[in-house]
C-alpha positions in Angstrom: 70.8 82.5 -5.7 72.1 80.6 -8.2 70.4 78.2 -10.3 70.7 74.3 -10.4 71.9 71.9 -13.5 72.4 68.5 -13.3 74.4 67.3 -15.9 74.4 64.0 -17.9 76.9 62.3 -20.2 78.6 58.9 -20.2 81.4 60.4 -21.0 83.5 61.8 -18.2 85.5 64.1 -20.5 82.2 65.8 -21.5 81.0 66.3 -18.2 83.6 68.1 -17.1 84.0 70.5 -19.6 80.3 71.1 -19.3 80.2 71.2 -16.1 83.4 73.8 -16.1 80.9 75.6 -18.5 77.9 76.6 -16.5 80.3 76.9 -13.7 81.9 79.4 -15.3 78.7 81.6 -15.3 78.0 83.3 -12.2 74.0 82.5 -13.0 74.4 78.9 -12.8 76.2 76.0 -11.1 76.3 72.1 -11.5 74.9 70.3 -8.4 75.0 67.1 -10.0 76.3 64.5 -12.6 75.4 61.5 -13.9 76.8 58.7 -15.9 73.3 57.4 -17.5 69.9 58.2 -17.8 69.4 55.6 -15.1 71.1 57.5 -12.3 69.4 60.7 -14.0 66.3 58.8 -13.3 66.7 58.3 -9.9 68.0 62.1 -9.0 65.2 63.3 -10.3 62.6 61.2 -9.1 63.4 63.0 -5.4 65.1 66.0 -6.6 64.2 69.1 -8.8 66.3 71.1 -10.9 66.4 74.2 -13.1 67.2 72.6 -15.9 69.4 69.0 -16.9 71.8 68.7 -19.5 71.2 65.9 -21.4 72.9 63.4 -23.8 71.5 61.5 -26.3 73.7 58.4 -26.6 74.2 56.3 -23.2 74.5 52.8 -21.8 72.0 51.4 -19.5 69.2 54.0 -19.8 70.0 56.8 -22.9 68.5 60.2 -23.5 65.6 59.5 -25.2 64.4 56.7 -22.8 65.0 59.2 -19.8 62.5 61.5 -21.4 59.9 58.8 -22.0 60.0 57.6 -18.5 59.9 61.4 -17.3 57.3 61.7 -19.4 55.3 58.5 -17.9 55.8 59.2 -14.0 54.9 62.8 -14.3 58.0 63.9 -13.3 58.7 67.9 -14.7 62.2 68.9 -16.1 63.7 71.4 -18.3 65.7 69.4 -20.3 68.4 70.7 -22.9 69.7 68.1 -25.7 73.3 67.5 -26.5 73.9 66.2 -29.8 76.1 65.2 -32.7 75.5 66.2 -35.5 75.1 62.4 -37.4 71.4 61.3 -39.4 70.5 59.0 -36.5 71.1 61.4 -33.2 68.9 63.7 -35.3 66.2 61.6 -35.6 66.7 60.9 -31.9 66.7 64.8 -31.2 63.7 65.6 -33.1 61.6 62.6 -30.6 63.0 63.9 -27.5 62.0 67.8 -28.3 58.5 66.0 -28.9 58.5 64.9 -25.6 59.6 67.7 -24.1 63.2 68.5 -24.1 63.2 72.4 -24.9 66.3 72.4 -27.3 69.7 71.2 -27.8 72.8 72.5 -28.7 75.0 70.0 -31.4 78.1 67.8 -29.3 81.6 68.9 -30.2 83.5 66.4 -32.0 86.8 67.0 -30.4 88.3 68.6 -27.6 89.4 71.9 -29.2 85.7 72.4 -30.3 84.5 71.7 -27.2 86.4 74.2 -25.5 85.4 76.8 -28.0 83.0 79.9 -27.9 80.8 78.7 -29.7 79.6 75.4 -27.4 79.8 77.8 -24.9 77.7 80.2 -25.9 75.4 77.4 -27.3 74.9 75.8 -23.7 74.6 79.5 -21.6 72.5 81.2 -24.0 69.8 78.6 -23.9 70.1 77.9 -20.3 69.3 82.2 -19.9 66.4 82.1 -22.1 64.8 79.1 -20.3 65.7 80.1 -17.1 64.6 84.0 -17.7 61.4 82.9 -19.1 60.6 80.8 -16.4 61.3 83.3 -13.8 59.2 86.2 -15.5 56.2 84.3 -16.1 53.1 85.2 -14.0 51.9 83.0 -10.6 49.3 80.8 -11.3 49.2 77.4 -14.0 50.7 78.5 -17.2 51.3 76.3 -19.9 54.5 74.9 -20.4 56.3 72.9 -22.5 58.3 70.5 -20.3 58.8 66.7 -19.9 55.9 65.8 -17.5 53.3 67.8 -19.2 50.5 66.5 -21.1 50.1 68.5 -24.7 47.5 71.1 -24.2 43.8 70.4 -26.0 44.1 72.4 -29.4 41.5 74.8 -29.5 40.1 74.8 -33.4 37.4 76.9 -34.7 34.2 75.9 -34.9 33.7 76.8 -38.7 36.1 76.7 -41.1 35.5 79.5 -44.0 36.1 78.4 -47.9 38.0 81.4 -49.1 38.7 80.1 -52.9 36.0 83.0 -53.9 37.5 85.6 -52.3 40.5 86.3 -54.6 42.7 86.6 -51.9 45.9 85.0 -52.7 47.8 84.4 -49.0 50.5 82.5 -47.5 51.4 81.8 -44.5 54.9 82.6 -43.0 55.7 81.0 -39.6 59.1 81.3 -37.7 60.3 79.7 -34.5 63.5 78.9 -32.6 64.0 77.7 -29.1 61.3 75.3 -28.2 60.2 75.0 -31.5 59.8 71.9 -32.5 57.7 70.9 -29.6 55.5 73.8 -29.8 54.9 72.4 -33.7 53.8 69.8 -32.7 50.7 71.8 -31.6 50.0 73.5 -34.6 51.5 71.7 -37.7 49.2 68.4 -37.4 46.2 70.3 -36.6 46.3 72.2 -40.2 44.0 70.6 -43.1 45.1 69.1 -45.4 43.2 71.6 -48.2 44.6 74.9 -46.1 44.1 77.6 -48.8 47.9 78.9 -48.9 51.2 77.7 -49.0 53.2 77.8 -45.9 57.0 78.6 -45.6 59.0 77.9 -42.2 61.9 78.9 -40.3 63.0 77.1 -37.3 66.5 78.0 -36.1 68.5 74.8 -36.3 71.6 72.8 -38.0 71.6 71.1 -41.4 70.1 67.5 -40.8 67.6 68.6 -38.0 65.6 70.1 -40.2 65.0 67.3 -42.4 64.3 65.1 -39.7 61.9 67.5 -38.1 60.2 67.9 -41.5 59.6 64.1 -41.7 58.6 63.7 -38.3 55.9 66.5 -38.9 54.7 64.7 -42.1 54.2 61.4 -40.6 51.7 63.3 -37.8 50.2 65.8 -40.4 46.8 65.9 -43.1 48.8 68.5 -44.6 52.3 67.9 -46.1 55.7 68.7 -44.9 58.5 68.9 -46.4 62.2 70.3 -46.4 62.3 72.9 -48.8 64.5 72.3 -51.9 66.1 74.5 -54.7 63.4 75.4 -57.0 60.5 74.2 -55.4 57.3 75.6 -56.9 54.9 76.6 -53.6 51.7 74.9 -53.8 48.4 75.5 -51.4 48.1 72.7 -48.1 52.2 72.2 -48.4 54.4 73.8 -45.8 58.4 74.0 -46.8 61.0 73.8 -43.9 63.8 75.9 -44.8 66.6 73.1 -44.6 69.7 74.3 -41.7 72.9 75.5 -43.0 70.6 77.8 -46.0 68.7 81.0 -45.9 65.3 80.7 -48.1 63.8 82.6 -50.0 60.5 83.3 -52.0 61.2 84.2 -55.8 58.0 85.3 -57.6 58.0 83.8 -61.5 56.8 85.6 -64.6 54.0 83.0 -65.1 52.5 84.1 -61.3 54.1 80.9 -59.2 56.4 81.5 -56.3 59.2 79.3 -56.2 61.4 78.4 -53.4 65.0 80.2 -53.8 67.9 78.5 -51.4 71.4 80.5 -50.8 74.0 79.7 -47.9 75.4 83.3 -47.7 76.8 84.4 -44.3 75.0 83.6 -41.0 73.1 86.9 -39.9 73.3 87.5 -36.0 74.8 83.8 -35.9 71.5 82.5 -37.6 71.0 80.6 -40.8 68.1 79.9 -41.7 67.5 83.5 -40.6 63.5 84.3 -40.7 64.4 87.8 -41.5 65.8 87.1 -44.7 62.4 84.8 -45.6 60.1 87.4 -44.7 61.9 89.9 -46.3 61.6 88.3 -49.8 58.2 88.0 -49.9 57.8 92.4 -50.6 58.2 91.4 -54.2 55.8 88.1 -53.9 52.7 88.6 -55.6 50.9 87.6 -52.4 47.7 89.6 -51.8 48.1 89.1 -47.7 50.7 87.4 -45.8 49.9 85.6 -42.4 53.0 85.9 -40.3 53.3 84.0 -37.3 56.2 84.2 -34.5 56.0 81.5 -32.2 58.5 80.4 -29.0 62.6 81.4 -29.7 65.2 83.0 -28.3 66.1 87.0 -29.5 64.2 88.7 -32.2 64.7 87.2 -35.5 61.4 88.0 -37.9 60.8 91.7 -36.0 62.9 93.1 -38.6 61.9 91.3 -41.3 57.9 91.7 -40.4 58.4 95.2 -40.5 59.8 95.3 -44.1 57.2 93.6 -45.3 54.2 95.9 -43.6 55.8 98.6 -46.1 55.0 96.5 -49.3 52.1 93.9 -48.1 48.9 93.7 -46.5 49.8 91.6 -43.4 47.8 89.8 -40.3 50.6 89.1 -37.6 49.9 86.0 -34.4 52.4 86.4 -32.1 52.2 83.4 -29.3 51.5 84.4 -26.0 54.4 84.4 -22.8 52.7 81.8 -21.0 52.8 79.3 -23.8 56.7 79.6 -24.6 59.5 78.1 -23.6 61.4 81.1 -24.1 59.2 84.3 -24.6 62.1 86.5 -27.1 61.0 86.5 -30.6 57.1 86.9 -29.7 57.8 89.6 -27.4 60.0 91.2 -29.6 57.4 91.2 -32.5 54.8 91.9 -30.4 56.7 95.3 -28.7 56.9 96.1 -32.5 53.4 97.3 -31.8 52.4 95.1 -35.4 50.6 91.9 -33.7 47.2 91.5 -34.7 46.5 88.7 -32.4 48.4 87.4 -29.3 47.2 83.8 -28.7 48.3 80.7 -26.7 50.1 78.1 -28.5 46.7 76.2 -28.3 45.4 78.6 -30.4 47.8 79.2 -33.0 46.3 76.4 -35.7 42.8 77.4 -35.1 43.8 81.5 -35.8 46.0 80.1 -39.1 42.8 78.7 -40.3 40.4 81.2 -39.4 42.4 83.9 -41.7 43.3 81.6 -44.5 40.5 79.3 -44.9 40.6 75.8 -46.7 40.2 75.3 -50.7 
């Protein structure tokens, strides 16, 4: 059977090439469009879906006010973002993944772009991820990360260790794609503010995202956040966003600092910022032990990587567990790796961070 989309977009052009799309895909088809997120409102106040395409800019009733009156009437969608790519609809795309749209993929700016591979790809590949995951997970409540659900309680642990005598020397090195930036949201603000270790970050998404996300996370956060930069020097209770559009890397220095390295060679497997490249670098850090941590995202992006790095580091790897992510690829893929040292809910992913780091 195939699945449902309702599609949403003030723009009539738009929703006919998106609807001819999904259409085109013998998984999916379009039961319904809308011309604002006030007709949206009322579809899906009586109606469910398996997922709703969703604009950002609209008359009446736009995307982000949809998702906060989803949000308030309890009503559960699987929401995917369509966006341009300007500082403002970024700022708006980062708050509606916060509560609760799953992803988005970036609005063509033309007609010719729009009918290109890559939007088309960008739209189908997202709505299979979602739609696999939800389909594989097991009966019963699990958590997920949809408009209409209350953020879970964040499970911390009870005592926090002081590791500054230990003479470990760690970072942490988190990756995530699809889903993302809500799922952050659950572990990001829960970290102290004196966490004994840097933190670097790859989240799969455009240049400008990042840096919104990055300020969005600081503003909720005891520790800081910010979009890494050329030349950074990595400091303990910091975590650096790789910023979209540039692979990042960890360069060790002759005095003993790390320092941030940015380059914006090919896209590997259609990906840059790819997490591979990251975790990679760090074999000639002068990290004693490297807490990696794969969270929600589509494919397997940081398996590879990982695995480098076991040959040359001491490693402790948290994979999130399948009922917790929005799509279930790059935890699942790590975690069939047979490297995971801990498989924990998204709940849990802060408290386990601290628990083998420690604060200063």
């Amino acid at each position: 059977m195939k699945k449902n989309i309702l599609v949403v977009d003030d723009s009539a052009l738009m929703r006919r090439v998106i609807c001819d799309i999904i259409n085109s895909d013998s998984t999916f088809q379009v039961t319904d469009v809308c011309r604002d997120g006030l007709e949206a409102y009322e579809r899906l106040k009586t109606k469910s879906y398996d997922a709703v395409i969703l604009d950002v800019n609209m008359p009446r009733m736009d995307g982000l006010e949809l998702l906060k009156k989803l949000q308030q009437d309890g009503i559960k969608a699987t929401v995917i973002m369509v966006s341009t790519l300007t500082t403002r609809d970024a700022d708006v795309t980062i708050q509606a993944m916060e509560l609760g749209a799953v992803d988005f993929v970036t609005k063509p700016g033309n007609l010719i772009e729009a009918k290109s591979d890559d939007f088309r790809r960008g739209i189908l590949d997202i709505l299979k991820a979602v739609v696999k995951t939800n389909e594989n997970r097991a009966a019963g409540t699990p958590a997920k990360l949809s408009v209409g659900k209350e953020r879970a309680s964040v499970k911390m642990p009870k005592t926090i260790e002081r590791t500054g005598g230990s003479g470990k020397n760690k970072l942490v090195a988190l990756a995530c794609s699809t889903g993302g930036p809500k799922a952050l949201q659950s572990v990001i603000p829960y970290l102290p503010a004196e966490l004994n270790a840097p933190m670097v970050l790859v989240q799969h998404m455009p240049k400008g995202f990042t840096k919104s996300m990055a300020e969005r996370l600081n503003e909720t956060s005891k520790i800081e956040v910010r979009e890494a930069q050329e030349g950074d020097v990595l400091k303990k209770g910091c975590v650096y966003i790789a910023p979209g559009g540039n692979h990042m890397e960890v360069q060790k220095k002759p005095d003993g600092s790390h320092v941030i390295r940015l380059n914006d060679k090919p896209a590997i497997g259609g990906l840059r910022p790819c997490a591979n490249i990251t975790y990679q670098s760090l074999r000639t850090s002068g990290y004693d032990e490297v807490v990696c941590v794969v969270l929600t995202g589509m494919g397997a992006d940081g398996t590879e990587g990982i695995l480098s790095l076991k040959e040359k580091k001491k490693l402790y790897v948290i994979s999130q567990d399948a009922a917790s992510c929005v799509v279930y690829g790059m935890p699942k893929a790590i975690a069939e790796a047979g490297v995971v040292n801990e498989v924990v809910p998204l709940t849990d992913v802060a408290g386990t961070i601290i628990k083998n780091v420690g604060v200063q």
